[in-house]
C-alpha positions as CSV (number, residue, x, y, z in Angstrom):
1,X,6.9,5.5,9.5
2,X,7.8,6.7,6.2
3,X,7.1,4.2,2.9
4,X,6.5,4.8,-0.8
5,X,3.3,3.0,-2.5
6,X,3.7,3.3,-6.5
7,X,0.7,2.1,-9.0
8,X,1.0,2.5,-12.6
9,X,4.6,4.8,-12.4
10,X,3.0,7.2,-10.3
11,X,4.8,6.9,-6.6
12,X,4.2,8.7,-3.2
13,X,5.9,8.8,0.0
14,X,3.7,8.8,2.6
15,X,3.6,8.6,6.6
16,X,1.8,6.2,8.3
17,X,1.0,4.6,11.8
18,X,1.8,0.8,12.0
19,X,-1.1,0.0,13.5
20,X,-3.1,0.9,9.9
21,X,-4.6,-1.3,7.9
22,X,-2.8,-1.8,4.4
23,X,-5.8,-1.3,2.3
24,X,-7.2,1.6,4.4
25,X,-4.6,3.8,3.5
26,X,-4.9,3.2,0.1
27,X,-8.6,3.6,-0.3
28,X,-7.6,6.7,1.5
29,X,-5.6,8.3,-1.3
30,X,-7.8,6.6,-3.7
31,X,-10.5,8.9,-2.1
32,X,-8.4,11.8,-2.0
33,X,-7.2,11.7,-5.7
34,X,-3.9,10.2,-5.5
35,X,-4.5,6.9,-7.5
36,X,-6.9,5.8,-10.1
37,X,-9.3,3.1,-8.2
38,X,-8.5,-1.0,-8.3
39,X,-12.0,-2.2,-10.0
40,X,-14.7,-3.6,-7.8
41,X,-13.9,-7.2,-9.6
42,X,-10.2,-7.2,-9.3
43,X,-8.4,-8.3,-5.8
44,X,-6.2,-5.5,-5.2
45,X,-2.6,-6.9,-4.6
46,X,0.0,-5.5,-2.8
47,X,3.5,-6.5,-3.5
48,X,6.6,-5.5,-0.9
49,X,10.1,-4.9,-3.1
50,X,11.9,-5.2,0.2
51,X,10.2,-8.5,1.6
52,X,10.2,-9.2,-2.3
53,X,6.2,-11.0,-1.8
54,X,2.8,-9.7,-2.1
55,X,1.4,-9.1,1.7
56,X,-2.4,-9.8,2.3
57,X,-3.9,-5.9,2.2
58,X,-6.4,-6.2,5.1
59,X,-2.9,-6.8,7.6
60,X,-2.0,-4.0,9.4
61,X,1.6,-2.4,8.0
62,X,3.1,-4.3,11.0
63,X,1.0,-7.6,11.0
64,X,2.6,-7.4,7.4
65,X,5.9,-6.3,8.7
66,X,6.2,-3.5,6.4
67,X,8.9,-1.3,7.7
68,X,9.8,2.2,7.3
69,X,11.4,2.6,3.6
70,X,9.6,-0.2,2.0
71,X,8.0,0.1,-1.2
72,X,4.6,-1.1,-2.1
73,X,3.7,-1.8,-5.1
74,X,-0.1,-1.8,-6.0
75,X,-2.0,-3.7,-8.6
């Protein structure tokens, strides 16, 4: 499924498998270069502009029911 995940103005639309974990992907493309990294100290938060609430990132996308579209906001 297709989703965007946006931190600081900076968005990218990405594919991923449901059965992913929320945070995996993200330390992913932190890994990769695509975002700047959440400090060790901060509790990364996830926020879902179509469920309009933060979803717990260790879910899966679907344990979350994030659904293809969405937008995920990272903080």
């Amino acid at each position: 499924m297709t989703l965007t995940i946006m931190e600081d103005n900076k968005g990218l639309d990405i594919i991923v498998k449901p059965e992913q974990r929320i945070q995996e992907v993200y330390r992913v493309l932190v890994e990769n270069g695509f975002f700047s990294s959440i400090s060790e100290t901060a509790q990364m938060q996830v926020y879902s502009k179509r469920q309009g609430k933060y979803i717990n990132p260790i879910l899966t996308f679907k344990q979350g029911k994030i659904y293809e579209g969405d937008i995920l906001l990272i903080q």
